[in-house]
C-alpha positions, 0 to 999 in steps of 0.5 A: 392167312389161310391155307387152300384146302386139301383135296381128298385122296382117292381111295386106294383100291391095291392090296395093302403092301408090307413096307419092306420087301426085296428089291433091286431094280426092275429085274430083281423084285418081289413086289408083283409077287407079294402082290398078287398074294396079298390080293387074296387075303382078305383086307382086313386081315392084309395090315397084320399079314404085311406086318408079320411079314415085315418082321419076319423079312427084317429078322437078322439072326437067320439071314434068312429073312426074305425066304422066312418071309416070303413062305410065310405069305405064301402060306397064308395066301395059299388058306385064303385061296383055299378057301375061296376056291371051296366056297365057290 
């Protein structure tokens, strides 16, 4: 018996997104946030920046994770933008 093949899956045009972020429901999220500062860096550095971000989020010795993380990602959102806006 064979099975129906597989339709392709379209390409994902967003950001590539860490795993693990903060989130409690509608109101209390970074998504957006983390969003739009990955759309800025370039894609094929996104995978590793929402790995080290992930790392960094789920770091339990501080307990400060979430802020550990999120200044990251600013940091390196804030270079790429830098950048573009010099190149332009």
């Amino acid at each position: 018996m064979s099975r129906p093949a597989l339709k392709p899956v379209p390409d994902y045009a967003g950001p590539v997104m860490p795993k693990f972020y903060y989130y409690r429901g509608k109101a209390g999220s970074d998504r957006d946030w983390i969003m739009k500062r990955m759309a800025v860096i370039p894609r094929e550095r996104q995978a590793a920046v929402a790995l080290e971000y992930e790392k960094r989020y789920l770091n339990k010795n501080t307990g400060f994770g979430r802020k550990l993380a999120n200044e990251y990602l600013q940091g390196v959102a804030a270079e790429y933008r830098d950048q573009r806006r010099g190149a332009a």
